[in-house]
C-alpha positions as CSV (number, residue, x, y, z in Angstrom):
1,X,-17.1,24.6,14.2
2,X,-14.2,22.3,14.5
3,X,-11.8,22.8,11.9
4,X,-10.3,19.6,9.8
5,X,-7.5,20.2,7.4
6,X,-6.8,17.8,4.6
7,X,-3.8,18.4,2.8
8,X,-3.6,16.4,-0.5
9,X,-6.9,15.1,-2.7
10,X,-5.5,12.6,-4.6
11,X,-7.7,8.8,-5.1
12,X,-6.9,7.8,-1.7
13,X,-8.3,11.1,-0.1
14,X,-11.7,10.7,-1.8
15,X,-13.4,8.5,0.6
16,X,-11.9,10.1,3.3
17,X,-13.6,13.3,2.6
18,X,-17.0,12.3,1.7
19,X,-16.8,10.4,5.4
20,X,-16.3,13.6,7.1
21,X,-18.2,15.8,5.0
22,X,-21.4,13.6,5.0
23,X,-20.9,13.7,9.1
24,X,-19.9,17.0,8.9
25,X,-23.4,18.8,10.1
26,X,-24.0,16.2,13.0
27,X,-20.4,17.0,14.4
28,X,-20.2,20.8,13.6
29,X,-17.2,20.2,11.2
30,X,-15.4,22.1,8.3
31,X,-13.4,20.3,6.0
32,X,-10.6,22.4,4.2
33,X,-8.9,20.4,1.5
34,X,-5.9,21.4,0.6
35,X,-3.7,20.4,-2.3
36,X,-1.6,21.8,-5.2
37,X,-4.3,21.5,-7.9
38,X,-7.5,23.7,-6.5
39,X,-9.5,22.1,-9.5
40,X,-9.5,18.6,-7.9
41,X,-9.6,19.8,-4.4
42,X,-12.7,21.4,-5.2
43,X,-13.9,18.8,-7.0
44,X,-13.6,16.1,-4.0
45,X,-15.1,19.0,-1.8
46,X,-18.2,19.1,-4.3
47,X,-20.0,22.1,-3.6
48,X,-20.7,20.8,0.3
49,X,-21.8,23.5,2.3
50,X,-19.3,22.6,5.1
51,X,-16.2,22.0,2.8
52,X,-13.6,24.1,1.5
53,X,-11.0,23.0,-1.5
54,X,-8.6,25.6,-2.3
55,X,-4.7,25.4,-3.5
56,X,-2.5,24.5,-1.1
57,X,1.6,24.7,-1.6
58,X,3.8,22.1,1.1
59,X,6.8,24.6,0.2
60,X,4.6,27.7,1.4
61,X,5.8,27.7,5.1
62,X,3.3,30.8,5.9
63,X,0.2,29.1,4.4
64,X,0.8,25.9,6.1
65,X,2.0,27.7,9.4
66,X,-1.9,29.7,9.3
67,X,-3.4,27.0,8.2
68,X,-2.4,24.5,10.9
69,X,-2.6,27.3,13.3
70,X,-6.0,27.6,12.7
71,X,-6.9,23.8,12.6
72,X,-8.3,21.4,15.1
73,X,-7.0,18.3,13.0
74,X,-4.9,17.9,10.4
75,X,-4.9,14.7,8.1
76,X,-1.7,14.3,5.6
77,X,-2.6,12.5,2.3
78,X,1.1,14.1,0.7
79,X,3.8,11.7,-0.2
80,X,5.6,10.1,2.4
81,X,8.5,12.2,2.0
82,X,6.7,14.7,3.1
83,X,4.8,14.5,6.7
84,X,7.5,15.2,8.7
85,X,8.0,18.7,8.5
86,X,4.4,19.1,8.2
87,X,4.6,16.5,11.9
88,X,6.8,19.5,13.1
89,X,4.5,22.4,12.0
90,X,1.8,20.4,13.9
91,X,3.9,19.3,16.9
92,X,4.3,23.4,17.1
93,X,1.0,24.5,17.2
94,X,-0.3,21.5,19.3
95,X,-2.1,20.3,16.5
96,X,-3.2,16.5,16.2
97,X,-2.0,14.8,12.9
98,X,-3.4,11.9,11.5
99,X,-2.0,9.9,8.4
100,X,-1.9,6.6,6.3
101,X,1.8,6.7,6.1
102,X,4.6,4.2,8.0
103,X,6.5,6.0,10.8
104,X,9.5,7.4,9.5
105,X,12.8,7.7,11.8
106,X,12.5,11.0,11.5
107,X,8.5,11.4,12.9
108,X,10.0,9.3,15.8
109,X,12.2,11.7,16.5
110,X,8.8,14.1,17.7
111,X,7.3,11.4,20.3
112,X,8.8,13.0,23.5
113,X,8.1,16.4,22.2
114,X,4.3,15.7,21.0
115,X,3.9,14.2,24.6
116,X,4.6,17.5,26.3
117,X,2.5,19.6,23.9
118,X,0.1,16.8,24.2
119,X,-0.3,16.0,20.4
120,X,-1.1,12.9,18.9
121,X,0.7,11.7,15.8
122,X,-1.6,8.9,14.4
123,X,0.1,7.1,11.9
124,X,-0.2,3.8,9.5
125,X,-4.2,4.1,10.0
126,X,-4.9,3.2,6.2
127,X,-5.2,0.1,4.6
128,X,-2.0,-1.5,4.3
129,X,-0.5,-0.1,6.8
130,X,-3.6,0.3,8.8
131,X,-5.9,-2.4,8.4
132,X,-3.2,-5.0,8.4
133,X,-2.1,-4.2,11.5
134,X,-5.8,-3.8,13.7
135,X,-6.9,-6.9,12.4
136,X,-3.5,-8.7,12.9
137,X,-3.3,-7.5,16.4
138,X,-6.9,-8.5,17.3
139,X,-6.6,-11.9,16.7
140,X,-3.2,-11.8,18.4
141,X,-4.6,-10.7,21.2
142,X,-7.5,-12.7,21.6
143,X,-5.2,-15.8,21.0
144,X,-3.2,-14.6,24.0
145,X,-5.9,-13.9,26.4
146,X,-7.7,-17.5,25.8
147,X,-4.2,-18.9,27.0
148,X,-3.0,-19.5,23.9
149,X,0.5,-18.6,22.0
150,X,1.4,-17.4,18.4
151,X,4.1,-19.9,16.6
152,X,3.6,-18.3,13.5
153,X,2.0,-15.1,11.4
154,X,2.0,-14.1,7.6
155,X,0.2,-11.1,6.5
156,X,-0.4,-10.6,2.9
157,X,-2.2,-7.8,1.0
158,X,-2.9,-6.3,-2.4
159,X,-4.3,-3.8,-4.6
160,X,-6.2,-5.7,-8.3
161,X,-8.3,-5.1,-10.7
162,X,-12.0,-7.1,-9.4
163,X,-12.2,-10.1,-11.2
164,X,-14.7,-8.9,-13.7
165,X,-12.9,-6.5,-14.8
166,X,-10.2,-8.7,-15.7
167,X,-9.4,-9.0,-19.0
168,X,-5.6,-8.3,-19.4
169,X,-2.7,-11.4,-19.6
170,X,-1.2,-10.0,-16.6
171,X,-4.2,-10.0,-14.6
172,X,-3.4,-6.4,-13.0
173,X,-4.6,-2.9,-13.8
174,X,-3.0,0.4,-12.0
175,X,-5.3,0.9,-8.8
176,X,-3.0,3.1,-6.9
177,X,0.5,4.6,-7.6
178,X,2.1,3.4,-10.9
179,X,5.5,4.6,-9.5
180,X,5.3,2.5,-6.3
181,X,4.8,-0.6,-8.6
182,X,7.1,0.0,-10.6
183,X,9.9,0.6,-8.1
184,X,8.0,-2.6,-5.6
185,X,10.5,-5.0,-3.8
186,X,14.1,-2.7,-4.7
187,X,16.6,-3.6,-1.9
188,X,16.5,-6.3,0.0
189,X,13.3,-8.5,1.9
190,X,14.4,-10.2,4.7
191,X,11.8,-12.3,7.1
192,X,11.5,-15.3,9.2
193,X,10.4,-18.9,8.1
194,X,10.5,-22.2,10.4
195,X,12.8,-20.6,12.5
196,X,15.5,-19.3,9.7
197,X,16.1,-15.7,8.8
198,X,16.0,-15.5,5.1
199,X,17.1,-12.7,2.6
200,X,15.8,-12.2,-1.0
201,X,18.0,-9.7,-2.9
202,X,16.0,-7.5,-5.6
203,X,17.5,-9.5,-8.6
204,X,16.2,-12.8,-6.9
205,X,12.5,-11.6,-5.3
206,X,10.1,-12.0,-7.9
207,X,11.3,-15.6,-8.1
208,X,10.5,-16.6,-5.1
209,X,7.1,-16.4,-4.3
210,X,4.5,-18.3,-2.5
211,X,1.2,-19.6,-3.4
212,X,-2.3,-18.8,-1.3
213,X,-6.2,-19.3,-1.6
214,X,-8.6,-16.4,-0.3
215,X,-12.4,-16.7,0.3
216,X,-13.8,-17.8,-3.3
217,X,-11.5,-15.5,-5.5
218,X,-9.3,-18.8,-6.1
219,X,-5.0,-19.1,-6.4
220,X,-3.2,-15.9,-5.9
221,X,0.6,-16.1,-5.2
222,X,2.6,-13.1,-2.9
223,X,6.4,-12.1,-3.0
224,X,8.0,-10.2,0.5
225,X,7.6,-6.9,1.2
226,X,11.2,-5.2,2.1
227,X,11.8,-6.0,6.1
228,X,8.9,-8.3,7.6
229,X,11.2,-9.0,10.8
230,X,10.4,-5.3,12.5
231,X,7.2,-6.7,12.9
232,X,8.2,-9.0,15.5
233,X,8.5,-6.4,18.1
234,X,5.5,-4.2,16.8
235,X,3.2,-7.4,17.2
236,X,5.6,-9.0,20.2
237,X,6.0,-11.3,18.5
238,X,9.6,-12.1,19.2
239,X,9.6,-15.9,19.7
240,X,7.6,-16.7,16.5
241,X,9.3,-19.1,14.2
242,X,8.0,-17.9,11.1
243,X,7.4,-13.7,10.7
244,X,6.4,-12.8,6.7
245,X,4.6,-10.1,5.1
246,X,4.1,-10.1,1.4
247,X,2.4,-8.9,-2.0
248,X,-0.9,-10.4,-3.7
249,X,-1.0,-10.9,-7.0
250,X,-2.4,-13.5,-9.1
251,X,-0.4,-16.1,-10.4
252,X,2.4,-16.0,-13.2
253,X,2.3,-12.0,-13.0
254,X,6.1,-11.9,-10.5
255,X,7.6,-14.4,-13.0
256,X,6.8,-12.3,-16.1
257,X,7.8,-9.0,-13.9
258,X,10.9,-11.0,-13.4
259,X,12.1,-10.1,-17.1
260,X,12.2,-6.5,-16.8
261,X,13.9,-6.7,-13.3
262,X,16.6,-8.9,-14.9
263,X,17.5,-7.2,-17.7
264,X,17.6,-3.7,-15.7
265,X,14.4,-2.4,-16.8
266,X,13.1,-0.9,-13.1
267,X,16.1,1.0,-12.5
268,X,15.6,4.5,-11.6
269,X,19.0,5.5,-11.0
270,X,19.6,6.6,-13.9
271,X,18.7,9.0,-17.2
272,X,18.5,6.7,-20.4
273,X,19.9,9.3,-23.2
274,X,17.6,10.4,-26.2
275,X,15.2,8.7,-24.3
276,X,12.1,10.9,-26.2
277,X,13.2,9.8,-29.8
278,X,14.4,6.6,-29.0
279,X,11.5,3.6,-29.2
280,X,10.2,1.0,-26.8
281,X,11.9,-1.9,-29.0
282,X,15.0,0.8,-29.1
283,X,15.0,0.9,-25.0
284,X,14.4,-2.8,-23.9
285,X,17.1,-3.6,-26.8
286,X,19.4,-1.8,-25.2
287,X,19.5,-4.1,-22.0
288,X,20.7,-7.1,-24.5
289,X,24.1,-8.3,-25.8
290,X,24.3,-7.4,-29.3
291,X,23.8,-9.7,-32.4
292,X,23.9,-9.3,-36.0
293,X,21.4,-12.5,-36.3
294,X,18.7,-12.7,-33.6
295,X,16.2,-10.7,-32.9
296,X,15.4,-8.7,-29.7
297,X,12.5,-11.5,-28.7
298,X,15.0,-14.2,-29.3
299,X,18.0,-12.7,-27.0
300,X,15.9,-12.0,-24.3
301,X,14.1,-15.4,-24.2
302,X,18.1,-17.1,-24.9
303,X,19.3,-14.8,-21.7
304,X,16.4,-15.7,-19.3
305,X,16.5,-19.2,-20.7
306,X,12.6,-18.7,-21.4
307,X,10.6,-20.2,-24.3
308,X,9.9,-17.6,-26.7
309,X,6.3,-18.8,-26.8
310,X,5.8,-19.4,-22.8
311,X,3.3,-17.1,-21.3
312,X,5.5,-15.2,-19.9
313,X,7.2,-14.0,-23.4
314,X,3.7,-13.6,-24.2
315,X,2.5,-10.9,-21.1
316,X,5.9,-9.3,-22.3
317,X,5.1,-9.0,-25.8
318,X,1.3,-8.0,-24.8
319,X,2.5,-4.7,-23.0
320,X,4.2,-3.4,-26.4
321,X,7.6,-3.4,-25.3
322,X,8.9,-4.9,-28.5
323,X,7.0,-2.1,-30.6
324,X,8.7,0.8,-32.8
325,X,6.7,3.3,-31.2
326,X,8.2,6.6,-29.7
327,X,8.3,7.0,-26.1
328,X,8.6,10.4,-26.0
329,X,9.6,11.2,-22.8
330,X,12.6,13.6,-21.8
331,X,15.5,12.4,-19.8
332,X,13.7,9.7,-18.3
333,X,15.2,7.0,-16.7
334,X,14.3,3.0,-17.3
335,X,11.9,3.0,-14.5
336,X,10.1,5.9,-15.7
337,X,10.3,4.5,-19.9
338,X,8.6,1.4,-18.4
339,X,5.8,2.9,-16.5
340,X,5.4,5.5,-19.2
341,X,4.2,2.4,-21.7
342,X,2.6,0.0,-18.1
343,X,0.0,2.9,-17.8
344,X,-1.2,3.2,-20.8
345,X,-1.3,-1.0,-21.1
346,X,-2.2,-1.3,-17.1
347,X,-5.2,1.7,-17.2
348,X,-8.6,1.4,-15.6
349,X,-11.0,1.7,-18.2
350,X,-13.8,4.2,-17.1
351,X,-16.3,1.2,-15.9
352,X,-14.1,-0.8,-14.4
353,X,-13.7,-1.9,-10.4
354,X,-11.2,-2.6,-8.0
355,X,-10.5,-4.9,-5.1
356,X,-8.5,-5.1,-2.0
357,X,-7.4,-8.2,-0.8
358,X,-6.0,-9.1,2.6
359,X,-5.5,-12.3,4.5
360,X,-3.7,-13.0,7.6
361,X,-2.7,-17.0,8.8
362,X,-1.8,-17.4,12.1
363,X,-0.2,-21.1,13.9
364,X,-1.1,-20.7,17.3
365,X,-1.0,-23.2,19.9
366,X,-3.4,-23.7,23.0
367,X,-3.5,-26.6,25.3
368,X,-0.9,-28.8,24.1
369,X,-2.8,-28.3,20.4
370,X,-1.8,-26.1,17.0
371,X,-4.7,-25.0,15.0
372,X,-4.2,-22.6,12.5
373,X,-6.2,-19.5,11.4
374,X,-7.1,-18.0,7.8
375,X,-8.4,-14.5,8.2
376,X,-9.7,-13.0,4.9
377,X,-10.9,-9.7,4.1
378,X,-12.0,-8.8,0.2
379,X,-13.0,-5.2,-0.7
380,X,-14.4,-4.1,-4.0
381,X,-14.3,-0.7,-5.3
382,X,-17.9,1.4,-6.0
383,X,-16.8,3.8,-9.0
384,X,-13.5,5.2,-10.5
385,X,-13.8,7.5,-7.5
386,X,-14.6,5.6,-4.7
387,X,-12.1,3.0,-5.1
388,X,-11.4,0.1,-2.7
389,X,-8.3,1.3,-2.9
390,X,-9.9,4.9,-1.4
391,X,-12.4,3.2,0.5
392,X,-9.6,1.4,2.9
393,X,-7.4,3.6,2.8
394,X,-9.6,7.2,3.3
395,X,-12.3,5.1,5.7
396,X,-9.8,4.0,8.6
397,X,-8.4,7.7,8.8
398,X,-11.6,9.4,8.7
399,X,-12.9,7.5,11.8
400,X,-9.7,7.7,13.4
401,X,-10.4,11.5,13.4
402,X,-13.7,11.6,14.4
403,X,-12.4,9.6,17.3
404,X,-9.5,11.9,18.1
405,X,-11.9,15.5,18.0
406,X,-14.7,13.3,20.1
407,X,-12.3,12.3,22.5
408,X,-12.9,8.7,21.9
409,X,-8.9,8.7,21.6
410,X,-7.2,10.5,24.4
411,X,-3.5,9.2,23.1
412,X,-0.5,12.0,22.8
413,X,3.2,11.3,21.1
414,X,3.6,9.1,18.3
415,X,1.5,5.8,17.9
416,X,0.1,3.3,15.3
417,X,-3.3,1.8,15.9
418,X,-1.8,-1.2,17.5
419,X,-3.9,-1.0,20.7
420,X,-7.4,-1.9,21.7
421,X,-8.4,2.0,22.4
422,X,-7.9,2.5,18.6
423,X,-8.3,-0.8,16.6
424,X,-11.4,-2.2,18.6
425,X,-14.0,0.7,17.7
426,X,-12.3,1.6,14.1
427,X,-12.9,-2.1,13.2
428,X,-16.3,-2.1,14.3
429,X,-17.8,1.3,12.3
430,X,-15.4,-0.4,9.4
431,X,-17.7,-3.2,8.9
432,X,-20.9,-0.9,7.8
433,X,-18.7,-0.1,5.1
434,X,-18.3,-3.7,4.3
435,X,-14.6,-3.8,5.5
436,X,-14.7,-7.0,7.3
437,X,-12.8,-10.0,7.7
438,X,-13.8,-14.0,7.5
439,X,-11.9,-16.4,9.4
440,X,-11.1,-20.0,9.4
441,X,-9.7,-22.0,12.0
442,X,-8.3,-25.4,11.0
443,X,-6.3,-28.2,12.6
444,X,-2.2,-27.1,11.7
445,X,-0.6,-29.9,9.9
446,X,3.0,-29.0,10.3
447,X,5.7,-29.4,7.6
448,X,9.6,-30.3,7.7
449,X,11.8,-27.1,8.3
450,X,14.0,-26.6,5.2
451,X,17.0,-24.7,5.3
């Protein structure tokens, strides 16, 4: 039996597992799940006859030496931070990996050497990356073999709570990493719009945000991601005017999120002293000038020149910020305080559902004529287990490797699924699983280039 090691089992990994696992008997295939708590790596394995969940240690260089000796395939689900020396363990052994993460500098650094040992490093084959960039680059390229020529391209994508399961002011739940939200946007996005390179520092990004429509879900509005411009060479798309990726969320949620990012709230640089016996009305004090008169509602609202009954001062008041109850963490920093209180506020309640959405718009021109494409894609989640968020992230992986050990993908170095070989089939299989994109085409109706 081929062997298909999975290190990490956290939500993303579940789907991914009960994919190979449920196929597991047709292909001749054990699944070993790895990961530092054995509990929930048994759990995802769940008794299968051809799975395996055990305890697995990243800083245990003999156990992950044997264990990718002895694998066919291995699939990282461990932080980010992470992959490349397990990339190098891999590269080693002549080892196929296969993960959801972006290419780091460093897993560049491998390409030359995974050619010669003929390895293939699959990366960004999740959602977002993943997703986003197969169903980007197959309308790109069926734009350019028609004749015609891409002006324009915006991609954006997030992770909400589905619409029934909306019931908060903010009109977001956790779905994935708290952390990653918490610390979403810090540096600075830079992108491409009619032609002008633009730069949003941190303090300034969740003002500026767009507004879009997708399928039937109605308004949602999307700030940018960090550095949109790389994309230009990884499409080639060098001669478009306008290059932007972004994040969904629905509208008046970056305009609330504004507040904490103004009065230094999402910093993580630091430890805020006491921090376990001081309160949440204590700590967001502490980011205002001091007053013997007004209250901490009132110098907030006077600093960020917001009415203190707007909805925004309500969403802040709604997360219990302005409470005096303990935080009780230990040398945490602001970042950590505020996600401390978000996940308890921001938590999926046991019955509640997720959703994935995704659209891509595209200005193209063919024959003298612009038209202009919408391509949508909305995923909802099945359980607490099965997320979309696990779904769209675990499905594209898990068909990537049953590609790679059927020799359906005969790649070696490093590579992102970019390229018909990989994207055409994985899109195809991803639409049983409901993972599927609607597209409009319209006539472009252009608009005057600001500055």
């Amino acid at each position: 039996m081929k062997k298909i090691l999975i290190i990490g089992a956290g939500l993303s990994s579940s789907s991914l597992i009960k994919y190979l696992l449920d196929r597991s008997s047709e292909y001749k295939w054990k699944v070993l799940v790895g990961d530092i708590s054995e509990e929930l790596a048994k759990k995802k394995v769940n008794g299968h006859v051809n799975g395996l969940g055990f305890m697995f240690d990243v800083n245990d260089a003999s156990q992950k030496e044997r264990l990718v000796q002895e694998a066919d395939i291995v699939v990282s689900m461990l932080p980010a931070y992470m992959h490349f020396t397990l990339a190098q363990t891999c590269v080693k052994y002549g080892k196929h990996m296969v993960t959801a993460s972006y290419v780091s500098n460093e897993i560049k650094t491998l390409d030359q050497e995974a050619k010669q040992k003929g390895v293939l490093l699959l990366n960004e084959i999740g959602v977002d990356p993943g997703i986003d960039h197969m169903s980007a680059m197959q309308v790109i390229d069926r734009i350019r073999e028609e004749g015609g020529e891409i002006n324009e391209f915006e991609s954006n994508t997030g992770g909400l709570v589905a619409p029934k399961y909306d019931n908060n002011p903010w009109n977001y739940k956790f779905t994935w990493n708290p952390r990653n939200v918490i610390l979403a946007g810090q540096g600075a996005s830079q992108f491409l719009h009619n032609g002008k390179y633009k730069y949003i520092p941190y303090h300034k990004l969740f003002e500026r945000t767009e507004r879009i429509s997708i399928s039937n879900l109605g308004e949602f509005e999307a700030y940018a991601n960090r550095d949109s411009l790389k994309y230009r060479e990884i499409y080639k798309l060098q001669n478009v005017d306008t290059m932007f990726r972004g994040t969904i969320r629905r509208p008046g949620y970056s305009r609330a999120w504004n507040v904490f990012v103004q009065l230094g709230a999402t910093d993580d640089s630091y430890v805020y002293q006491d921090s376990e016996n001081h309160t949440y009305r204590q700590f967001i004090n502490s980011f205002t000038q001091y007053s013997a008169t007004k209250t901490v509602e009132q110098k907030i609202a006077e600093y960020l020149k917001i009415d203190p009954e707007s909805e925004i001062m309500y969403k802040i008041r709604w997360t219990g910020i302005f409470e005096d109850k303990k935080i009780g963490l230990k040398a945490a920093s602001p970042a950590k305080i505020l996600q401390h209180l978000l996940e308890q506020k921001w938590a999926m309640e046991p019955d509640d559902k997720d959703m994935i959405v995704m659209q891509h718009q595209f200005v193209y021109t063919k024959n003298n004529i612009k038209k202009k494409i919408y391509s949508s894609m909305v995923v909802y989640g099945e359980d607490q287990m099965h997320t979309a968020m696990s779904i769209t992230v675990g499905t594209p992986l898990a068909i990537a490797v049953k590609m790679i050990l059927t020799g359906k993908i005969n790649l070696t170095g490093v590579h992102m699924p970019i390229i018909k070989e990989i994207y055409q089939p994985i899109l195809k299989e991803l639409e049983d699983f409901k993972i599927k994109f609607i597209e409009e085409e319209v006539d472009w109706v252009g608009v005057e280039s600001g500055a």
